[in-house]
NUTI-479839 format. One record per residue: residue number from 1; residue in three letters; x negated, y, z of N, C-alpha, C in turn. Coordinates in nm, 4 decimals, decimal comma. Each point is the difference from the previous one (the first is absolute). Layout:
BEGIN
  resi  resn       nxx       nyy       nzz      caxx      cayy      cazz       cxx       cyy       czz
   NUM   ALA         X         Y         Z         X         Y         Z         X         Y         Z
...
//
This chain:
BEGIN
  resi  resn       nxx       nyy       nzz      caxx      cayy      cazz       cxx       cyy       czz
     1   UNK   -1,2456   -3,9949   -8,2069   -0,1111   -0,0462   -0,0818   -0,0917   -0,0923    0,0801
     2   UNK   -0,0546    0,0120    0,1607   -0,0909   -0,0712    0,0833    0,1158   -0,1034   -0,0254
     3   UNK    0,1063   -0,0406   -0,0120    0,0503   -0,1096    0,0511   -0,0107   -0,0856   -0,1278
     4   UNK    0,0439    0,0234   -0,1016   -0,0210   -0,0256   -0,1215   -0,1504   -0,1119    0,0001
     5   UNK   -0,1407    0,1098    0,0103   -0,1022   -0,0716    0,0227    0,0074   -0,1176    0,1299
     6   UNK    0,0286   -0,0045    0,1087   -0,0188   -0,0727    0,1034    0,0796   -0,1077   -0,0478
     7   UNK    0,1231   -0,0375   -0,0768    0,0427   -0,0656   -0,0523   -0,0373   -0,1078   -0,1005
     8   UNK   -0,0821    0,1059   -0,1110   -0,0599   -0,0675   -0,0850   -0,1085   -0,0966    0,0452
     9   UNK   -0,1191    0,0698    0,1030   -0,0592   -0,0900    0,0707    0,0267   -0,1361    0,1037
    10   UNK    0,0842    0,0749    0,0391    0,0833   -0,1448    0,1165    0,0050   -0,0975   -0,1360
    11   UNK    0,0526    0,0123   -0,0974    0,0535   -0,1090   -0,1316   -0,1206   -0,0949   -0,0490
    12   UNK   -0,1171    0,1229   -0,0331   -0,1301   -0,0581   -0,0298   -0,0483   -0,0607    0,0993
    13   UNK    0,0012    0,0049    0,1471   -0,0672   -0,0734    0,1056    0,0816   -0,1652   -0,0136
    14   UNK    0,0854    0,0553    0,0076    0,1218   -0,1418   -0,0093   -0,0304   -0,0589   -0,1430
    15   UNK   -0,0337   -0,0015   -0,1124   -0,0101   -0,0428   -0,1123   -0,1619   -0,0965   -0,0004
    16   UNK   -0,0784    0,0990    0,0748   -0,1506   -0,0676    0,0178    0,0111   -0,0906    0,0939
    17   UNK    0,0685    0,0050    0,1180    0,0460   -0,1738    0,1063    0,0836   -0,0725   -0,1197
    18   UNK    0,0644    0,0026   -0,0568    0,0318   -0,1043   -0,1005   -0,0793   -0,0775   -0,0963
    19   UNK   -0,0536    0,0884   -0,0233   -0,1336   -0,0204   -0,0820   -0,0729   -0,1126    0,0679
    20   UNK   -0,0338    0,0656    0,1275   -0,1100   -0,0817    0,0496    0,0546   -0,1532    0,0819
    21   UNK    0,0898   -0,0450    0,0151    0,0939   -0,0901    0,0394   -0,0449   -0,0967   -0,1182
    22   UNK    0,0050   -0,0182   -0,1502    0,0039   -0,0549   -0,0789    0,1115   -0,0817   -0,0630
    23   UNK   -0,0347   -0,0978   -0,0841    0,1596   -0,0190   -0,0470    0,0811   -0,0257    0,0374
    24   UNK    0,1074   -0,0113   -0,0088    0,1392   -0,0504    0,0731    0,0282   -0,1483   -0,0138
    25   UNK    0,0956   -0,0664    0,0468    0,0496   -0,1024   -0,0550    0,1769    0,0023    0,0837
    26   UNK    0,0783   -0,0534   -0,1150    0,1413   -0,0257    0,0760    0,0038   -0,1670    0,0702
    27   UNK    0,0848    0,0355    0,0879   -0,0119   -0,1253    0,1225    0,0576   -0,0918   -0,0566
    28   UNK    0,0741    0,0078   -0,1068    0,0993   -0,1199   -0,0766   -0,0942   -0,0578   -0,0920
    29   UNK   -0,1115    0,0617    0,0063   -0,1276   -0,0784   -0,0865    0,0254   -0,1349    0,0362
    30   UNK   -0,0787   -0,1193   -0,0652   -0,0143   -0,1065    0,0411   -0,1339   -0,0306   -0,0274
    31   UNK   -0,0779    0,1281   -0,0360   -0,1409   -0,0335    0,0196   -0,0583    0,0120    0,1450
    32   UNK    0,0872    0,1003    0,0808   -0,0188   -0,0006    0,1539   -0,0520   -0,0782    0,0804
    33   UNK    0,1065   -0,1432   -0,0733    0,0001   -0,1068    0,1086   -0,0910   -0,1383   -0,0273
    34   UNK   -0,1028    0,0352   -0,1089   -0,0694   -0,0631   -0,0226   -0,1238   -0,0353    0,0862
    35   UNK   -0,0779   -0,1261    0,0304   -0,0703    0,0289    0,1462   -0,1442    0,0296   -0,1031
    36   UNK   -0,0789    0,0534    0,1372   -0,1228    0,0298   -0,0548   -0,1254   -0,1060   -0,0060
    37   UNK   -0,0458   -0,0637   -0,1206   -0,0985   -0,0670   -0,0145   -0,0981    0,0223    0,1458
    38   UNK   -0,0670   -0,1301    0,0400   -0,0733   -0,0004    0,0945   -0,1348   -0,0237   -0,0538
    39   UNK   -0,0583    0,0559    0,0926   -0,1817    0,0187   -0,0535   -0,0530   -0,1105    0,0585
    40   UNK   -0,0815   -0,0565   -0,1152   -0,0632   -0,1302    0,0539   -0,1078    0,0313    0,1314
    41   UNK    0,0050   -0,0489    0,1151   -0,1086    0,0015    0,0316   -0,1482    0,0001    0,0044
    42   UNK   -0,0812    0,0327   -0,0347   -0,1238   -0,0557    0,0221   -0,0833   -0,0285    0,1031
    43   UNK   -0,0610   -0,0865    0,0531   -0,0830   -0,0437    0,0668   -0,1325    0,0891    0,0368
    44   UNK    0,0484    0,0679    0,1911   -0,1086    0,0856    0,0012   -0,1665   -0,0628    0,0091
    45   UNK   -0,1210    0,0800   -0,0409   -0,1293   -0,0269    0,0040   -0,0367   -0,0094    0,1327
    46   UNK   -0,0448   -0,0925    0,0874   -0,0946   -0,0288    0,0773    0,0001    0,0948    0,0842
    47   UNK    0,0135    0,0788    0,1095   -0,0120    0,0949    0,0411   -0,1927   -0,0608    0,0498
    48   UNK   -0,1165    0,1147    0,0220   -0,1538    0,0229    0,0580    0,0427   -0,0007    0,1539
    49   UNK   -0,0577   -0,1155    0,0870    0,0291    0,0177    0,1315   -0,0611    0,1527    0,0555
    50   UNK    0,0617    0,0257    0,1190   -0,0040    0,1256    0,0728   -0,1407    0,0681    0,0516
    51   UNK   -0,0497    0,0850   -0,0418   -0,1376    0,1112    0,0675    0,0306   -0,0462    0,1325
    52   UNK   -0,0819    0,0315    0,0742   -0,0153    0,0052    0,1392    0,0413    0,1217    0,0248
    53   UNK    0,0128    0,1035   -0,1093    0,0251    0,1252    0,0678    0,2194   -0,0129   -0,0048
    54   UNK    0,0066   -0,0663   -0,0321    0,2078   -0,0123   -0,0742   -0,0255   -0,0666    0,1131
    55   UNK   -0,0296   -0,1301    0,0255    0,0009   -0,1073    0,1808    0,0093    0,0729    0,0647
    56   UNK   -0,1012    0,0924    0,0533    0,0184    0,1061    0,1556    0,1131    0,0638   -0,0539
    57   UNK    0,0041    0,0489   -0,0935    0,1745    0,1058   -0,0580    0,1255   -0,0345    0,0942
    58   UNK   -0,0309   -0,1776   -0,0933    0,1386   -0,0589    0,0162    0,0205   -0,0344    0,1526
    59   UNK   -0,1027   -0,0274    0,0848   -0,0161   -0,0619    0,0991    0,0460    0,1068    0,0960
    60   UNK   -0,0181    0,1410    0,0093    0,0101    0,1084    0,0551    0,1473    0,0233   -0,0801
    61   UNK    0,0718    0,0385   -0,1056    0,1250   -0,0120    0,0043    0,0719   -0,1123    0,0789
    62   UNK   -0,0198   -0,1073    0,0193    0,0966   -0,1081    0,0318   -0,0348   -0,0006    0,1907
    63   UNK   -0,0712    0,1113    0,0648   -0,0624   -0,0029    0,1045    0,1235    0,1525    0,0228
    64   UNK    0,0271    0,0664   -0,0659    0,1176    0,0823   -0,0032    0,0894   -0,0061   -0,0094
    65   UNK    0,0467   -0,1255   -0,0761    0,1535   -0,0309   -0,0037   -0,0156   -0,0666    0,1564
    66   UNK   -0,0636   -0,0893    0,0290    0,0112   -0,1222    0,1280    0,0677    0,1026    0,1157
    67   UNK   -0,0919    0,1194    0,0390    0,0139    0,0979    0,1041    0,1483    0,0630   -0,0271
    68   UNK    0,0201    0,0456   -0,0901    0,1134    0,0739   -0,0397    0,1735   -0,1052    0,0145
    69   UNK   -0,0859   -0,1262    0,0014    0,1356   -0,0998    0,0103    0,0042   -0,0457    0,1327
    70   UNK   -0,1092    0,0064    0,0858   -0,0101   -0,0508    0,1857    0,1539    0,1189    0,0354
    71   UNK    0,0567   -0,0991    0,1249    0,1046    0,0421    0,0452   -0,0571    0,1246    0,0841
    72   UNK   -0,0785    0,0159    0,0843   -0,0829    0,0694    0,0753   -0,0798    0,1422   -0,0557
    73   UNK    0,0493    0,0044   -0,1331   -0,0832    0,1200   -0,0923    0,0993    0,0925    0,0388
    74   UNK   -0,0765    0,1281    0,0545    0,1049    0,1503   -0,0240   -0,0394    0,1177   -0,1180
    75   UNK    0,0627    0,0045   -0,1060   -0,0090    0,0968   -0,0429   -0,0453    0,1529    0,0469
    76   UNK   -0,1242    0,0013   -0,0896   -0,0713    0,1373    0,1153    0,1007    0,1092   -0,0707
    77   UNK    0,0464    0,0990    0,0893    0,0478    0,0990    0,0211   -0,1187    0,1106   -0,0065
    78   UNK    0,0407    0,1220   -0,0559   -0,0777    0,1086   -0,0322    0,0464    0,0879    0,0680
//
């Protein structure tokens, strides 16, 4: 009888991943191979030049990459 149930459930678990997969399609479709419309671009807005507080940001990231790329840098060890 436990097997009976463990069965039935294994079926229902497997029935709800099908489910959730969504529809099917067969590969001999020839809607497959249709390409996908491309989205027009639009033209981004203006970007607001940079805070002074994003400048020191950026300036202090790119002050981390520089060090991290010198031949002479050792990875600190812990």
């Amino acid at each position: 009888m436990a097997e009976k149930i463990k069965n039935f459930f294994k079926k229902k678990k497997a029935e709800a991943k099908f489910r959730k997969a969504g529809p099917g399609y067969k590969l001999t479709d020839s809607t497959s191979c249709q390409p996908v419309p491309s989205l027009e671009r639009v033209p981004a807005a203006p970007r607001a030049p940079l805070s002074e507080e994003a400048r020191q940001a950026a300036a202090a990231a790119l002050s981390r990459m520089d060090v991290l790329k010198r031949p002479d840098h050792a990875a600190f060890n812990t």
